[in-house]
KOLDO-195303 format. One record per residue: z, y, x of N, C-alpha, C in turn; residue in three letters. Coordinates in steps of 0.02 Angstrom, whole numbers, padded with zeros to 5 digits, always signed. Layout:
! KOLDO-195303
ZYXZYXZYXALA ...
This chain:
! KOLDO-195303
+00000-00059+00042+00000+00000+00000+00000+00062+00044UNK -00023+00118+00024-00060+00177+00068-00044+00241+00000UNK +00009+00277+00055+00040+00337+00007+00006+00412+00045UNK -00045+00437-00032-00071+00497+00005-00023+00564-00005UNK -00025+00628+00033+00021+00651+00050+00030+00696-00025UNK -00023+00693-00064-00005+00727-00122+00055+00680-00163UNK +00056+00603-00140+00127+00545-00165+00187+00580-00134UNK +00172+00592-00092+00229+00623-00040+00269+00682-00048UNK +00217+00727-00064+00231+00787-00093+00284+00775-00183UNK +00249+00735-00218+00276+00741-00272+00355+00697-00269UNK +00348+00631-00235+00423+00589-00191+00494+00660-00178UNK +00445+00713-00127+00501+00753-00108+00508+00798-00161UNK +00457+00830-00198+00468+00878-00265+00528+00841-00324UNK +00522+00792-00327+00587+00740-00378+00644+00740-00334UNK +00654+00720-00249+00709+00696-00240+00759+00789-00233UNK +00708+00840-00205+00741+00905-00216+00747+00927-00275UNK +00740+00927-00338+00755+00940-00391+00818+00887-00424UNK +00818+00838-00351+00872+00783-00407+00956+00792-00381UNK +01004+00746-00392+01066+00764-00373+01072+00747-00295UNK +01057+00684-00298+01049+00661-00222+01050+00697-00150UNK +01074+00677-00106+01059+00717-00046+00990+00694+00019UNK +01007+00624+00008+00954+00571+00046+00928+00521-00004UNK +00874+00508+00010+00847+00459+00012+00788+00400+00048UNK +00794+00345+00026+00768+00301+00063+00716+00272+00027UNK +00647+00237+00039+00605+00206-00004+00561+00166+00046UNK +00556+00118+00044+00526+00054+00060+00490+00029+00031UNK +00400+00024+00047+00365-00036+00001+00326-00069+00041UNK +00345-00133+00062+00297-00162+00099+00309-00135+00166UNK +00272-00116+00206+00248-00097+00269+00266-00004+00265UNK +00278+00017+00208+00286+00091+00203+00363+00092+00216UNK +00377+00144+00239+00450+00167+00235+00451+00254+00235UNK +00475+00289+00199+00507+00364+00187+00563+00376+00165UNK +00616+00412+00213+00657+00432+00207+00677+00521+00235UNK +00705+00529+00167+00735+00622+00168+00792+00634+00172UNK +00806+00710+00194+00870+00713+00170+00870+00804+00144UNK +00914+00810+00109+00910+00892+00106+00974+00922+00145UNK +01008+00902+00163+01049+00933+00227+01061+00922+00295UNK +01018+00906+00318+00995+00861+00369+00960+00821+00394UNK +00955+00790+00464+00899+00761+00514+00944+00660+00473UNK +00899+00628+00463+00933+00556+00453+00960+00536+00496UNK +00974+00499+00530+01012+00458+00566+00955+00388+00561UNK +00902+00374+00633+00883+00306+00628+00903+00253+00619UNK +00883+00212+00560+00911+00155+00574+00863+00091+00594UNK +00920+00060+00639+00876+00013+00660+00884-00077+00650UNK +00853-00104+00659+00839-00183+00623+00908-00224+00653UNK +00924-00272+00599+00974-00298+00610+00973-00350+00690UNK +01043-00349+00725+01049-00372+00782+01038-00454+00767UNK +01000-00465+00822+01005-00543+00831+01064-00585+00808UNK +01048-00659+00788+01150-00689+00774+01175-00685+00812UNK +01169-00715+00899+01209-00718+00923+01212-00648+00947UNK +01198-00595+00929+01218-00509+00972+01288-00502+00912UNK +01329-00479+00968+01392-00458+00935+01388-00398+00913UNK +01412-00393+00842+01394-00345+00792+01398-00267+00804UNK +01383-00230+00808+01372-00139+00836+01433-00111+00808UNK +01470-00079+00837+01526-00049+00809+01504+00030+00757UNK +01556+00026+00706+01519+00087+00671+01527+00153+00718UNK +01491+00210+00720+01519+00266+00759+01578+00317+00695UNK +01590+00338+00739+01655+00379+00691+01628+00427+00663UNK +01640+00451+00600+01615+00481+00535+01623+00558+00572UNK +01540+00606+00571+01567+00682+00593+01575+00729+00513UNK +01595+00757+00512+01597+00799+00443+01533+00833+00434UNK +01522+00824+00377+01455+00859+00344+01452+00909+00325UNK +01418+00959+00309+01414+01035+00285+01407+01033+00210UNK +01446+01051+00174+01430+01069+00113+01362+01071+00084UNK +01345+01064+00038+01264+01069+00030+01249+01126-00011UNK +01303+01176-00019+01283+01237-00051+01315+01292-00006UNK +01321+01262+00064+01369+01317+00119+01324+01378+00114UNK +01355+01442+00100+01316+01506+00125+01284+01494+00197UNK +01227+01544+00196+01173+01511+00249+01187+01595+00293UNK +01259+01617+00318+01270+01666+00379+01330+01655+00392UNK +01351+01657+00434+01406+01673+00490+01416+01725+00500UNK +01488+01771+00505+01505+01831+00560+01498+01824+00618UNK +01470+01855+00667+01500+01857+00744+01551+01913+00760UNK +01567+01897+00804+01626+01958+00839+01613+02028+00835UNK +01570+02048+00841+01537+02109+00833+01515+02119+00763UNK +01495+02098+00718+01513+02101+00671+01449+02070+00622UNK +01388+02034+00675+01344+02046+00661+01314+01969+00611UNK +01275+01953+00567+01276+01909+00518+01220+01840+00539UNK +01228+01805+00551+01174+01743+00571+01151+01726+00493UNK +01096+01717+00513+01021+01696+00446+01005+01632+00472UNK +01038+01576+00452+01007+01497+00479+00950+01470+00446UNK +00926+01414+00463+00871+01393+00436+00911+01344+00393UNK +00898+01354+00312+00914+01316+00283+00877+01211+00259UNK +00829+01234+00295+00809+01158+00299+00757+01138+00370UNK +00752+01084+00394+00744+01057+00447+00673+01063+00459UNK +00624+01067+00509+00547+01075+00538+00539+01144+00552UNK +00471+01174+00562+00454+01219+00602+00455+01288+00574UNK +00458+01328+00631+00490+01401+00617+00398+01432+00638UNK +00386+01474+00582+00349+01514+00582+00368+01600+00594UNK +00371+01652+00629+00387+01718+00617+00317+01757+00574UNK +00277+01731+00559+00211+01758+00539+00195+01732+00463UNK +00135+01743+00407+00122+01715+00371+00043+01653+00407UNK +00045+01677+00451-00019+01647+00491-00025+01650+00539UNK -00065+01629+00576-00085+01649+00657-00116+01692+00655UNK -00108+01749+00719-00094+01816+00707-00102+01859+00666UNK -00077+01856+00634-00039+01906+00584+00021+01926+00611UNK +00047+01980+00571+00111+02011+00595+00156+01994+00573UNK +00206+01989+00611+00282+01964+00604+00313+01969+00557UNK +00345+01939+00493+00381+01959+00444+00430+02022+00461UNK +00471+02017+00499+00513+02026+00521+00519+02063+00594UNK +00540+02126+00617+00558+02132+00699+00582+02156+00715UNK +00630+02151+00777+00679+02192+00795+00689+02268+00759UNK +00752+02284+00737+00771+02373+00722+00733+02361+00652UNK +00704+02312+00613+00674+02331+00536+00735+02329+00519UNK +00721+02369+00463+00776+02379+00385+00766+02326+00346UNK +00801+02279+00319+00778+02203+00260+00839+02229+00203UNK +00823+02195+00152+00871+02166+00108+00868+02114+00086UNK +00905+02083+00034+00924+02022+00036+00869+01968+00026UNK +00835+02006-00023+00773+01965-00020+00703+01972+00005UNK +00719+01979+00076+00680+02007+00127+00636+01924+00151UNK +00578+01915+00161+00566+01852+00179+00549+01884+00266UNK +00590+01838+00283+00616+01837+00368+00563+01780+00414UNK +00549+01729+00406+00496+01711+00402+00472+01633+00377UNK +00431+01584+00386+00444+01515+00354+00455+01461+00395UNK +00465+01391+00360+00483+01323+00396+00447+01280+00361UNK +00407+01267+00403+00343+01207+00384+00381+01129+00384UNK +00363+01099+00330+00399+01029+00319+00355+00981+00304UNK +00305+00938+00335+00245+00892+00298+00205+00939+00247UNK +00193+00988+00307+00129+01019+00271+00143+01073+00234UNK +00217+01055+00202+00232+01131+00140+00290+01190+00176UNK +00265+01242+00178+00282+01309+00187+00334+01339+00141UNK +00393+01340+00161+00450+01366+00137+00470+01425+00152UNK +00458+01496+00122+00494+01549+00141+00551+01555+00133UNK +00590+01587+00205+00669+01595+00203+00678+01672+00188UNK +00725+01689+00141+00742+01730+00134+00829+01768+00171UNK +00810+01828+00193+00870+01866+00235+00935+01816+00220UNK +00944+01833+00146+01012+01828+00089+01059+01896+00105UNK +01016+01954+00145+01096+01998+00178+01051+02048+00186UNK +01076+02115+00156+01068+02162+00186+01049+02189+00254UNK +01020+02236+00285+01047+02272+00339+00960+02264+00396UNK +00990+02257+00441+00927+02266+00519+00944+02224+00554UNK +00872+02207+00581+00853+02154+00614+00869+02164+00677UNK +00919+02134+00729+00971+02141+00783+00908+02082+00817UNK +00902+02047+00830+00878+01981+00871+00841+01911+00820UNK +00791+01904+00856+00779+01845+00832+00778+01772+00877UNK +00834+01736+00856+00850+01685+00897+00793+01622+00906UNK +00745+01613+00863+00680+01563+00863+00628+01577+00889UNK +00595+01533+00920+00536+01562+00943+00487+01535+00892UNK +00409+01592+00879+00369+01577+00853+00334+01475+00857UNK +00355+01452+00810+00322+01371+00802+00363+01313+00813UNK +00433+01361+00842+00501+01305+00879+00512+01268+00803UNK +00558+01209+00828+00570+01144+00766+00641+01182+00774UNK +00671+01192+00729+00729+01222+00688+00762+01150+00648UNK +00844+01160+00662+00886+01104+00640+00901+01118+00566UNK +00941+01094+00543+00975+01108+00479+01031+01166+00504UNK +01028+01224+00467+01096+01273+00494+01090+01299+00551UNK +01042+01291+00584+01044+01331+00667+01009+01388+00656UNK +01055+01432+00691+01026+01515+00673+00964+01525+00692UNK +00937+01582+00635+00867+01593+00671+00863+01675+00684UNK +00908+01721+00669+00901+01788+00655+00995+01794+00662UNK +00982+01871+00688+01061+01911+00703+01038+01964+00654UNK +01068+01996+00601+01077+02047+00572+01108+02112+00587UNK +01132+02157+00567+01175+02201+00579+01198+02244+00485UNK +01237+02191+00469+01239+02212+00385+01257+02274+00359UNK +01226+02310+00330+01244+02386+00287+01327+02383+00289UNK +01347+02461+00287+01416+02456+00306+01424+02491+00240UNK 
């Protein structure tokens, strides 16, 4: 069986609209697995009999799945993370101009720039007031779940 990416597309359009956080799907020779707060964790095929069994690793704590998407820093200034995992765009295209650049004025629903995921283009929005202090991503870098991509400087 052979899943075209418009299957794929609609797989992830149900599992983000659903309660779930991950999921897994297996048919045959296919395998896809998501998650919406994070990178999966590989798994891999069961150990031989005689291999003595893999110890579990110890449980790290997970992020809320509705955590506000900024941080304070010391200075006072607001981190804009990437709220879901694959590639950081600062542009709407290749060359074109930057959503976003140093010393601009944004508000909250400022689109800062996108994160490409199997093809689909997600604009991130500021969520914050204020000017654009630094941008911590580089144009096309793979962006984690929650890792900053932008320093703010929020309206006082």
């Amino acid at each position: 069986m052979t899943l075209t990416h418009e299957d794929v597309r609609q797989i992830l359009s149900i599992i983000e609209a659903s309660s779930f956080d991950s999921i897994e799907i297996r048919i045959g020779d296919v395998s896809l697995a998501a998650s919406k707060s994070g990178p999966l964790v590989a798994r891999q095929a069961a150990p031989p009999v005689s291999a003595p069994a893999p110890q579990p690793a110890p449980a790290t704590p997970v992020s809320a799945p509705h955590q506000k998407t900024e941080d304070r820093h010391e200075d006072g200034l607001v981190e804009i993370k990437a709220p879901i995992v694959g590639i950081f765009y600062v542009a709407p295209e290749p060359g074109a101009a930057p959503f976003v650049e140093e010393g601009d004025r944004i508000d909250a629903d400022t689109t800062v720039g996108i994160i490409e995921v199997m093809k689909v283009f997600n604009s991130i929005h500021a969520e914050t007031s204020g000017t654009v202090v630094r941008r911590l991503v580089e144009d096309g870098a793979f962006v984690e779940f929650h890792q900053p991509i932008l320093l703010i400087r929020p309206e006082t």
